[in-house]
C-alpha positions as CSV (number, residue, x, y, z in Angstrom):
1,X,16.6,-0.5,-33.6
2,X,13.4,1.2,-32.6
3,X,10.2,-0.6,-31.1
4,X,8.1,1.7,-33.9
5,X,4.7,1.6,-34.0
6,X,3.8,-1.6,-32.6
7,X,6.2,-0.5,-29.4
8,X,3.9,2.9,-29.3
9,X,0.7,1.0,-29.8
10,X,1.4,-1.1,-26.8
11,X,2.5,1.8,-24.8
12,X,-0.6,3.6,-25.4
13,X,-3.1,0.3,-24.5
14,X,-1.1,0.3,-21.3
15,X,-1.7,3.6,-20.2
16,X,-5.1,4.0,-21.4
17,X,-6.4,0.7,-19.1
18,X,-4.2,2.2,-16.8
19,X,-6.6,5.3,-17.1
20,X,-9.5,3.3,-16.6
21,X,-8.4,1.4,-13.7
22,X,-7.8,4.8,-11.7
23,X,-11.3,6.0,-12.7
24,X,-13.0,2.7,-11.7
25,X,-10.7,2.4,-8.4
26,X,-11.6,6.6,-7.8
27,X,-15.4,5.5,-8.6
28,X,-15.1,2.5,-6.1
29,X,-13.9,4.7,-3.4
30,X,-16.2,7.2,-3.0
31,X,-19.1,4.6,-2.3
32,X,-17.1,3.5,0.6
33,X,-18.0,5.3,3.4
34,X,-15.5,4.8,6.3
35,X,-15.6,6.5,9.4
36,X,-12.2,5.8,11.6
37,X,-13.2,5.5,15.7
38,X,-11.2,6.3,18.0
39,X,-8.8,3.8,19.8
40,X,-10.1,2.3,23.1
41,X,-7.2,4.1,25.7
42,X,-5.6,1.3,27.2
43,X,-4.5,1.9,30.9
């Protein structure tokens, strides 16, 4: 038995909020601006 098209309708909600996710996340990250410091050198 197949899932049809209630299977394929999930399928494509899933990835489409995955989609959104990424482009919120991406969005989310370039506001952030880090800047790494160096590490103290520890004698």
């Amino acid at each position: 038995m197949t899932p049809g098209l209630l299977g394929f309708v999930v399928f494509a909600a899933l990835g489409v909020a995955t989609w959104f996710l990424l482009k919120s996340m991406n969005k989310q990250f370039k506001r952030v601006d880090f800047v790494e410091e160096p590490e103290p050198v520890k004698e």
